[in-house]
N, C-alpha and C positions, 0 to 999 in steps of 0.2 A: 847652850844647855843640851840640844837633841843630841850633840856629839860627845858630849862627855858622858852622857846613859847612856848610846851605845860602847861607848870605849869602854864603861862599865861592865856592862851586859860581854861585852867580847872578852876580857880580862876574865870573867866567870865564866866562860867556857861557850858562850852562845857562838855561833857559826856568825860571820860579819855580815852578809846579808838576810838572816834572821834575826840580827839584832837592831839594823834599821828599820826589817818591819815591824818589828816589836816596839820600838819609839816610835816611827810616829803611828800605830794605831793607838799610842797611851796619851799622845796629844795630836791629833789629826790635823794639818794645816802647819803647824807650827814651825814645821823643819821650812817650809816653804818661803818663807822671811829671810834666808838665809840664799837661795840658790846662787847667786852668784857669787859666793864664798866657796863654793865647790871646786870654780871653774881654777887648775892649777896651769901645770905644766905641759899639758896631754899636746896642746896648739903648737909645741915645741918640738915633740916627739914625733908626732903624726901631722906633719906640717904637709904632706903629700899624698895623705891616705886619710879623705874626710872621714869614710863608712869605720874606719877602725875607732879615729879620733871620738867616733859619735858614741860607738860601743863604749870603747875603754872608760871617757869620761861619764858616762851615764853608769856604768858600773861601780865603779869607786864613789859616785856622787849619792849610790843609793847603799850604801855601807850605813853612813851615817845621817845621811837624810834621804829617803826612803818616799819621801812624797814627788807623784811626777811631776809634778813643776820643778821640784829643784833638780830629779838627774836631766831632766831635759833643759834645763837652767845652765847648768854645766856645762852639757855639749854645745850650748849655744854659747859660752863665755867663752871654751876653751880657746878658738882664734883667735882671741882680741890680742893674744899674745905676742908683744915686737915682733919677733923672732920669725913665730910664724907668717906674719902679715910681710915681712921683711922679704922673706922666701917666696911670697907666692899673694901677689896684691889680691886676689881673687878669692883666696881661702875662705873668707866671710863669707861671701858669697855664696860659694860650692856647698858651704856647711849646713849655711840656713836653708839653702835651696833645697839639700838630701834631708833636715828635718822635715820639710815640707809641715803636712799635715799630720805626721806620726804624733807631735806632742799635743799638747791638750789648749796648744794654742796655734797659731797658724803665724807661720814665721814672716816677714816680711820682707 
């Protein structure tokens, strides 16, 4: 549901990331149920550049869900990707390690 009021909300003319923080401050918490549904392709793409991987996904992740658990949900999903893990067994690693303590949970 958070995705489809923002997809809403963007469709009416809102900017994408004023229309994620416009859901979830209309339900707070809410989009957060969701963060690993964020996590796509990024682990594909940025299979050798964590800091981009971390950017990119947490950016797109806060489009539509806007709560930091889920972009940082995302950049934490994004390696689980074969491809990337395929490329470079450490990936996981590297990614949670450079979340460190930025998200609002402490990676491990």
């Amino acid at each position: 549901m958070t995705t489809r009021r923002a997809l809403t909300l963007i469709d009416r003319g809102k900017e994408p990331f004023e229309a994620g923080r416009l859901v979830n401050q209309e339900n707070p918490g809410r989009a957060a149920a969701t963060a690993a549904s964020c996590a796509a392709s990024g682990g594909l793409r940025y299979h050798d550049d964590p800091d981009r991987l971390i950017r990119v996904s947490t950016q797109q992740a806060a489009i539509t869900h806007a709560d930091e658990r889920c972009t940082w949900g995302a950049a934490a999903g994004e390696p689980r990707g074969p491809g990337a893990v395929a490329r470079n067994i450490y990936f996981i690693d590297e990614v949670l390690h450079k979340i460190g303590d930025r998200a609002p949970w402490r990676a491990a």
